[in-house]
C-alpha positions as CSV (number, residue, x, y, z in Angstrom):
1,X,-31.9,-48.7,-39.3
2,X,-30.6,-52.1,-39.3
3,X,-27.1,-51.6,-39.3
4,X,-27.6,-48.8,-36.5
5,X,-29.0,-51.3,-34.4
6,X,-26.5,-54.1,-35.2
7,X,-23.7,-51.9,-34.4
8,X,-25.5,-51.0,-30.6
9,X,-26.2,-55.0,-30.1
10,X,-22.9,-55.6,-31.2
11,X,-21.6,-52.5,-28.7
12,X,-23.3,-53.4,-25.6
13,X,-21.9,-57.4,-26.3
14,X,-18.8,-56.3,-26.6
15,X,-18.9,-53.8,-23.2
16,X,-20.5,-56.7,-20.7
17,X,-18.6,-59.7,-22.1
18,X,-15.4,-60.6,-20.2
19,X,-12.4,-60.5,-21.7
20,X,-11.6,-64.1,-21.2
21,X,-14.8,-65.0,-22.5
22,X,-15.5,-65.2,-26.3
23,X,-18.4,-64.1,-28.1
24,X,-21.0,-66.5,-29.0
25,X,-22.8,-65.6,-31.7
26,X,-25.1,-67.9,-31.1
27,X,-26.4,-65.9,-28.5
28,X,-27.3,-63.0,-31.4
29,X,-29.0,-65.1,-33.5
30,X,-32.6,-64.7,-31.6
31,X,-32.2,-60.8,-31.4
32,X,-31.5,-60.7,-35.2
33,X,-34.6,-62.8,-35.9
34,X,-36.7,-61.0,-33.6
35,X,-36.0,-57.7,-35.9
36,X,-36.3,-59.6,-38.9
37,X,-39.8,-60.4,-38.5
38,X,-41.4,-56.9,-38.0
């Protein structure tokens, strides 16, 4: 369940970041927290 939803987060980042912006992971860090705690 976890990694099936990492891999979606990690699909849709990669399909509405820019290409000449990089990814900030800092930005991720909320969203893996929030599924963390249920």
């Amino acid at each position: 369940m976890v990694d099936g939803t990492r891999a979606l987060v990690q699909r849709l980042v990669y399909a509405q970041r820019p290409d000449h912006e990089p990814l900030h992971l800092d930005n991720l860090v909320p969203i893996g927290r929030r599924y963390k705690s249920d």
